[in-house]
C-alpha positions in Angstrom: 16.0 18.3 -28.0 14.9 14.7 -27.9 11.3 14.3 -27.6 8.5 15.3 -29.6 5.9 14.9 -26.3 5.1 13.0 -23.6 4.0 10.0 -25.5 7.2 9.9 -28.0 9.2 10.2 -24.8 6.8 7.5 -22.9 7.7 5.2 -26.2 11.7 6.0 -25.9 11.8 5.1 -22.5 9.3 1.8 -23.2 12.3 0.4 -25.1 14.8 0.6 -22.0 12.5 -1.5 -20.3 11.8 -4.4 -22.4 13.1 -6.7 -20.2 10.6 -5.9 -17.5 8.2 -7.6 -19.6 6.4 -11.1 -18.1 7.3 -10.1 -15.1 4.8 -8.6 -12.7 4.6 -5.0 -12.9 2.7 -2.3 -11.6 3.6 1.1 -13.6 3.0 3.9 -11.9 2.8 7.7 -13.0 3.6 10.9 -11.4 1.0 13.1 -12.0 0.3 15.1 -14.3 3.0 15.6 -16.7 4.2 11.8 -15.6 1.3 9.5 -16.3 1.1 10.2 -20.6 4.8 8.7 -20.1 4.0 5.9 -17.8 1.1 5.2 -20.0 3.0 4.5 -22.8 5.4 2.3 -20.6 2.4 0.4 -19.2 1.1 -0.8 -22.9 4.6 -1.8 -24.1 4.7 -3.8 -20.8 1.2 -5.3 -20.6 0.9 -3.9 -17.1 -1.5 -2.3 -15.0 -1.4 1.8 -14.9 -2.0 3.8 -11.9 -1.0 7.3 -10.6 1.6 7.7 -7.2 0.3 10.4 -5.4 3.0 12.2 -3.4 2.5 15.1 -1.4 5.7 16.8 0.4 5.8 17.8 3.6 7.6 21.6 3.6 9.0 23.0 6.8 6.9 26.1 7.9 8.1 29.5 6.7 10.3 27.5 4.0 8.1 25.1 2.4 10.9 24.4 -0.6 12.7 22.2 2.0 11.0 18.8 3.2 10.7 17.2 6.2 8.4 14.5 5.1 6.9 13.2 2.5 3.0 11.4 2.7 1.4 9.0 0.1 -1.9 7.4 0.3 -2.6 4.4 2.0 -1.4 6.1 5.4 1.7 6.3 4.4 4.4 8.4 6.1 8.0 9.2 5.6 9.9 11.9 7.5 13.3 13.5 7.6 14.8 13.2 11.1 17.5 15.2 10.4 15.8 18.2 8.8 13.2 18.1 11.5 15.8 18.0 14.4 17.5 20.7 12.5 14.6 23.3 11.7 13.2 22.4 15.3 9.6 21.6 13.8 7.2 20.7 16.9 4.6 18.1 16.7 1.8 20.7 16.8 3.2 22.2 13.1 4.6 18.8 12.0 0.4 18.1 12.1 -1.0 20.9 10.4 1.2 20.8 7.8 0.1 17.2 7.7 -3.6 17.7 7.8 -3.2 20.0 4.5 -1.8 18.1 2.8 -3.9 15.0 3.5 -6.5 17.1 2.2 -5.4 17.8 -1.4 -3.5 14.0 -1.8 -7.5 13.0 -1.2 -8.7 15.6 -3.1 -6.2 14.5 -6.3 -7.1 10.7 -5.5 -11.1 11.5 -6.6 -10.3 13.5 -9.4 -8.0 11.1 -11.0 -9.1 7.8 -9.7 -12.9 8.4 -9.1 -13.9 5.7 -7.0 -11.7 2.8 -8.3 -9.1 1.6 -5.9 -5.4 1.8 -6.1 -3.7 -1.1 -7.7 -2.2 -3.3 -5.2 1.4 -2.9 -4.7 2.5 -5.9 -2.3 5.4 -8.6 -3.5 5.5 -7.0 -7.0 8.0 -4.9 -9.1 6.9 -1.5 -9.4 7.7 0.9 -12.1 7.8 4.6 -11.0 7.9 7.1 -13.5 7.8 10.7 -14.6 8.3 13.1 -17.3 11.7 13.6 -16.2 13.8 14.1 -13.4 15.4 17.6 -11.7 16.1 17.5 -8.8 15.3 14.5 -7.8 13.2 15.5 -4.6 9.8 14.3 -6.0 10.8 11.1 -7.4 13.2 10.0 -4.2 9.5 10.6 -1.9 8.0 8.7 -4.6 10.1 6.1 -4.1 9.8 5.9 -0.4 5.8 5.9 -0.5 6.0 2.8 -2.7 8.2 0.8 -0.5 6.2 1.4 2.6 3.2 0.1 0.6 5.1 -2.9 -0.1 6.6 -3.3 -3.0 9.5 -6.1 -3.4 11.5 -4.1 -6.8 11.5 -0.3 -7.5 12.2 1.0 -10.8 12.9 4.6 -11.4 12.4 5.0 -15.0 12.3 8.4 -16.5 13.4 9.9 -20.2 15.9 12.6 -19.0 17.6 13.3 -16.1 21.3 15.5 -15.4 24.5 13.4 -15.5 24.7 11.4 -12.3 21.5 11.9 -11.2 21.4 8.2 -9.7 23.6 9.5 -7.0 20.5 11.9 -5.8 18.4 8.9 -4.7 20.6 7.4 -2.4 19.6 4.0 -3.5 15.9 4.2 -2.9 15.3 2.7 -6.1 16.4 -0.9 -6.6 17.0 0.3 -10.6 17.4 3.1 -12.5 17.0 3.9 -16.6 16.8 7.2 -18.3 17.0 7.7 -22.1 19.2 10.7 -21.3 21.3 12.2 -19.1 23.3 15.3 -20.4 25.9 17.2 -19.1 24.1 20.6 -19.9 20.9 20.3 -18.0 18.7 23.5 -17.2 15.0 22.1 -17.1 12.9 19.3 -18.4 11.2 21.0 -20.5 14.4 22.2 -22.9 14.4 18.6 -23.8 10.7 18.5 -25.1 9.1 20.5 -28.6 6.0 19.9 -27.0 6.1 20.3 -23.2 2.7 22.1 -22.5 0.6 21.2 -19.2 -0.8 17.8 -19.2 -4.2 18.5 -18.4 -6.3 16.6 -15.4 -8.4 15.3 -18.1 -6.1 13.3 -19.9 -4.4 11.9 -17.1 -8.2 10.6 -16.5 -8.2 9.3 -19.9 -4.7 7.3 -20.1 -5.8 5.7 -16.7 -8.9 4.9 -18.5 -7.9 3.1 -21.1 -5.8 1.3 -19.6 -8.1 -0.3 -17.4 -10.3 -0.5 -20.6 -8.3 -2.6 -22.1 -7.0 -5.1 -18.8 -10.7 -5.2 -17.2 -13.5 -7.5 -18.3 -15.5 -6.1 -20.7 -18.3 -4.6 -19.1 -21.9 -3.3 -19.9 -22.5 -0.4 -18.2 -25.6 1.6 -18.6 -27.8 3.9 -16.7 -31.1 2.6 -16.0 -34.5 3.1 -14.8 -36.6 1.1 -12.5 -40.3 1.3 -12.6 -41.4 -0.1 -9.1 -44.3 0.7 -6.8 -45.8 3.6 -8.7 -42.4 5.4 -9.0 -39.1 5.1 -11.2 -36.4 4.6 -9.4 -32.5 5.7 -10.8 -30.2 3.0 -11.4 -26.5 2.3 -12.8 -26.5 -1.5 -14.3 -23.0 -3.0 -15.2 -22.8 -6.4 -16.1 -19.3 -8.1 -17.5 -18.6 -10.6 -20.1 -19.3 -13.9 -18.9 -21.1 -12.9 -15.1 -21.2 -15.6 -13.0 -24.4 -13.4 -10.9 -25.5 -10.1 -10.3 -25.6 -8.3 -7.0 -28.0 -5.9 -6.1 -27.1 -2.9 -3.6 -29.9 -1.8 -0.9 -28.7 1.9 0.2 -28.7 3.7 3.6 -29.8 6.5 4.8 -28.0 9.6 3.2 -26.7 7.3 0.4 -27.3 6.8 -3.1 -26.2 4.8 -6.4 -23.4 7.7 -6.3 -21.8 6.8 -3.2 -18.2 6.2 -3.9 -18.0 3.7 -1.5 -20.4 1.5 -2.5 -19.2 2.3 -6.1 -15.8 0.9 -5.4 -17.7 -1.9 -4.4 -19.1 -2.9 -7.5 -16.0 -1.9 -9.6 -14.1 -4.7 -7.5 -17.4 -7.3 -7.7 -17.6 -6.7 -11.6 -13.1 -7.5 -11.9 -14.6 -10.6 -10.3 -16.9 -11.2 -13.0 -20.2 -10.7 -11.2 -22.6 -7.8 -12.3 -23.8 -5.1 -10.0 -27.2 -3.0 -10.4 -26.8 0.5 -8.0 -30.0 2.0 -7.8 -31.6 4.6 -5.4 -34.8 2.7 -3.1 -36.3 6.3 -2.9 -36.9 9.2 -5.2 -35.4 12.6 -4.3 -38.8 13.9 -2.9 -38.9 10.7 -0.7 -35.5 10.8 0.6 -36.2 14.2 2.4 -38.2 12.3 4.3 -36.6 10.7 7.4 -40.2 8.2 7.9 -38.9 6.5 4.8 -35.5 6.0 5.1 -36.4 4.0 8.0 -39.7 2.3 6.8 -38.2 -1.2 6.2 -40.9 -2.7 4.5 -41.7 -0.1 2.0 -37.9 -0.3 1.1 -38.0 -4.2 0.8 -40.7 -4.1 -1.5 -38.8 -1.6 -3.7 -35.5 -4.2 -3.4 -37.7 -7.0 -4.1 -39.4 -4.9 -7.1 -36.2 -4.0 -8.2 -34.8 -8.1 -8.2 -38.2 -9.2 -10.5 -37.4 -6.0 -12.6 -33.8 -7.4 -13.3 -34.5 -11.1 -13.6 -36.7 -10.0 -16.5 -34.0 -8.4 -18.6 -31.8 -10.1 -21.1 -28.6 -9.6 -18.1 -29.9 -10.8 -14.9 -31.4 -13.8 -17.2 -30.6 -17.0 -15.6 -27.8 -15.5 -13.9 -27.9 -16.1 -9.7 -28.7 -12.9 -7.2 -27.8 -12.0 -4.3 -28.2 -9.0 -2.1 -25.4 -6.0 -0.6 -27.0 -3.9 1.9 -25.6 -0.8 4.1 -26.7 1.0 7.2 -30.8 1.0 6.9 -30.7 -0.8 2.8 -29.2 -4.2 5.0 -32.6 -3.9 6.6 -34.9 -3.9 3.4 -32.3 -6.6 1.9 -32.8 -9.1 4.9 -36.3 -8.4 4.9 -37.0 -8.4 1.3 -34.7 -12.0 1.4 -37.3 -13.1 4.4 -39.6 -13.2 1.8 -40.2 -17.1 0.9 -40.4 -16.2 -2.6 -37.2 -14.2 -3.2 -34.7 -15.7 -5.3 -31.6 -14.2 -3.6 -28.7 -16.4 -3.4 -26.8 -14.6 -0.7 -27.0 -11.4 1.4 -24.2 -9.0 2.6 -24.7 -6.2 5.2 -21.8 -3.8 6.0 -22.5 -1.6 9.0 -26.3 -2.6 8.8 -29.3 -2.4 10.9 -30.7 -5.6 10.7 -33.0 -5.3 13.9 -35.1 -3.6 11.9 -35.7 -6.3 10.3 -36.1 -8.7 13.3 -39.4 -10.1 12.2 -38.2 -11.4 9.2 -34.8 -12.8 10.1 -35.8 -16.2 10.5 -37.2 -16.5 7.2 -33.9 -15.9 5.8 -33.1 -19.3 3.6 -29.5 -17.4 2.2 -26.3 -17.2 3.5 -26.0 -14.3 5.4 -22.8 -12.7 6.2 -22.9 -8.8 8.3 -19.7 -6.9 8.5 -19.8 -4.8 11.4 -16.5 -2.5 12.1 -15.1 -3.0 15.5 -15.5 0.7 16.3 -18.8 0.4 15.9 -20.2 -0.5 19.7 -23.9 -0.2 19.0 -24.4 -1.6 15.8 -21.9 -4.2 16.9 -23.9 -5.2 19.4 -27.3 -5.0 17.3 -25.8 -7.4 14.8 -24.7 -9.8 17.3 -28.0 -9.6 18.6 -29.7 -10.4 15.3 -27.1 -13.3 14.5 -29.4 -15.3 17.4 -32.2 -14.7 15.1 -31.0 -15.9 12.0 -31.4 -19.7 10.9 -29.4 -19.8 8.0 -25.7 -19.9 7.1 -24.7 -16.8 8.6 -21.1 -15.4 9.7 -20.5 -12.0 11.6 -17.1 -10.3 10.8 -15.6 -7.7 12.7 -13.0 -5.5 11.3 -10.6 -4.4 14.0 -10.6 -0.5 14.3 -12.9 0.2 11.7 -16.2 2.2 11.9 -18.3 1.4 8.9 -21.7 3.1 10.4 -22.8 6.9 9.3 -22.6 7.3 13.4 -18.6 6.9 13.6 -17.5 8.3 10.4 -14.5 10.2 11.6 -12.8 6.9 13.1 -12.9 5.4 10.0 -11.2 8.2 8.4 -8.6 7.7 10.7 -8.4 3.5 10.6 -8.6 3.6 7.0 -5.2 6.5 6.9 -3.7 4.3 9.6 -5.0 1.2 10.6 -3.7 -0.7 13.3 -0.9 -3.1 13.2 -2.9 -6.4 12.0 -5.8 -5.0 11.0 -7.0 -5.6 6.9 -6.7 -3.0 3.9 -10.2 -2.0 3.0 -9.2 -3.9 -0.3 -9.9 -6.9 2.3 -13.0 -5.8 3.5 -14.3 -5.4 -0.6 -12.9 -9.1 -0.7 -15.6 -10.1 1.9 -17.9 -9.1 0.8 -16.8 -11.0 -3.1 -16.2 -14.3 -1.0 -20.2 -14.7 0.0 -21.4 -13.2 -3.1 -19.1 -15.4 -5.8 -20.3 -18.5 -3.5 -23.8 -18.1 -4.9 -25.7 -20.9 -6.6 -28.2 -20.9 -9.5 
């Protein structure tokens, strides 16, 4: 036996690495039993922590042999040989697929929520698990992480059987373990404490970790009295904001959308606050009249803006407006109003023609994201660009849908986009070039 846990392991194997550190280096875990190590690894290493989901791809009628592995991001690796070999047809080759994209989503929400991978590109990644058995897991792993660009692999794990590096047939660039025996049966003989990690804690090591690299950030659930009703909020403002960014809904959406929440998790790493907050109550939003009554939901914005310029965080502190679908309506016509104080508006797949009447009062620099799938609301942004006097920019992203209308065609761009298109990562950082561009 050599390990008292995870953690005492996670520490062991920290020491191997030490000359990793200043470098820069992504550690990444393989959940679940994985990540408690890779924590540990990522603190020693003052480097960022995040999970490698892996899902295998198992031949039909003998799932134990792969002919594929899949990782997120769109990424795809396949066996040739064991494909030519078992005969597997493009029909099965896709279900199997399809399954399995499934639960590699499914795993990404309930570990990540709605923050965003950590970007891989040009950096020296550190892939880890508990330990290593045969080898089949980590060698996918491996593979996933090179196709999502990384420049170094290191395969770093506290035991593994005697010649094990022979198993990955050089798919890492490096590879340490604290052990390797001879007599090898099963990971676990090499632990006291080897009991299920639990979902939970992996949550709560890729917590901290961000806790302790991110900004520090205020973040507190809210309410908004507006209009005779209180609206819901979610209020996070970090350390040192340089402005605060309000988000106008659409239809069907709420401060809950993971989308949007990514959103403002990348905006606040920027240092600029964001207030999520529903324009209608839940009796309202049954109500399909309101979800399209523009002005109603421009006054709410606008309520919402005089609300947060009064309180200690928005004090001072320059605003500016993120609108989707039917919200980038109310936030153009709510920033229409000679009055408003917005510094800059943002619409991603938004209706501003119904908001036509207003657009020329716009004073702030506009900028509508439209996804190139979108034909319609394409069209209807290009059509309200003519109307707009201010500094305005329309940017199309190539092969994206980003309107409720074409949802499944961004499922697919954003699992595969075309050669040349951006990551959604790039999209987020559109959105962050207007917004950070604001002035008091």
């Amino acid at each position: 036996m050599f390990f008292g846990d995870r953690s005492d392991a996670g520490r062991q194997l920290a020491a191997r690495l030490d000359h990793l550190k200043g470098h820069d280096v992504v550690v990444l875990g393989l959940p679940r039993g994985g990540v408690p190590v890779a924590a540990e690894v990522a603190d020693a290493l003052d480097a960022p922590l995040d999970i490698c989901l892996v899902r295998k791809l198992g031949v039909p009628h003998q799932p134990e042999l792969a002919m594929g592995a899949i990782g997120e991001g769109g990424v795809r690796v396949l066996n040739e040989r064991v494909l030519r070999e078992t005969r597997v047809g493009e029909r099965d080759l896709a279900a199997v697929e399809e399954r399995e994209h499934a639960e590699l989503d499914h795993r990404a929400r309930r570990y990540r929520g709605s923050r965003t991978s950590v970007p891989l590109d040009g950096r020296t990644v550190v892939v880890v698990d508990d330990g290593l058995a045969t080898g089949a897991t980590a060698l996918a792993a491996c593979r996933v992480v090179r196709a999502r660009g990384a420049a170094r692999i290191v395969l770093a794990v506290p035991v593994a059987p005697k010649g094990w590096t022979a198993r990955l047939g050089g798919e890492a660039d490096e590879t340490v373990s604290v052990h390797a025996p001879e007599l090898f049966f099963a990971i676990g003989q090499f632990y006291r404490d080897f009991s299920q990690t639990p979902d939970a804690e992996v949550v709560a090591c890729l917590d901290r970790n961000r806790a302790a690299r991110d900004p520090v950030v205020q973040d507190t659930d809210v309410r908004i009295p507006v209009g005779g009703v209180t609206l819901g909020g979610r209020l996070a403002v970090p350390e040192d904001a340089r402005g605060l960014v309000l988000f106008a809904h659409g239809s069907g959406s709420s401060r809950h959308s993971p989308r949007n929440r990514a959103v403002a998790a990348a905006l606040n790493r920027a240092g600029l606050g964001t207030l999520l907050f529903d324009l209608l109550t839940e009796a309202e939003a049954t109500d399909r009249a309101h979800v399209f009554d523009t002005p109603l939901l421009a006054g709410r914005l606008a309520g919402a803006t005089e609300w947060l310029s009064g309180r200690p965080e928005g004090a001072g502190l320059p605003l500016g407006y993120f609108g989707a679908s039917t919200g980038a309506a109310a936030a153009l016509w709510a920033a229409g109003d000679p009055a408003s104080p917005v510094g800059a508006v943002v619409s991603r797949g938004g209706r501003p023609d119904l908001a036509a009447e207003r657009l020329a009062r716009v004073r702030a620099p506009t900028l509508l994201v439209v996804g190139g799938a979108d034909a319609l609301v394409l069209d209807l942004n290009r059509r309200a660009l003519a109307l707009l006097r201010c500094e305005n920019r329309l940017s199309v992203v190539g092969g994206a849908a980003t309107s409720s209308r074409s949802r499944a065609p961004w499922r697919r761009w954003r699992t595969s986009p075309p050669p040349g298109s951006p990551s959604t990562s790039g999209v987020r950082g559109q959105y962050a070039e207007l917004t950070l561009s604001m002035e008091p």
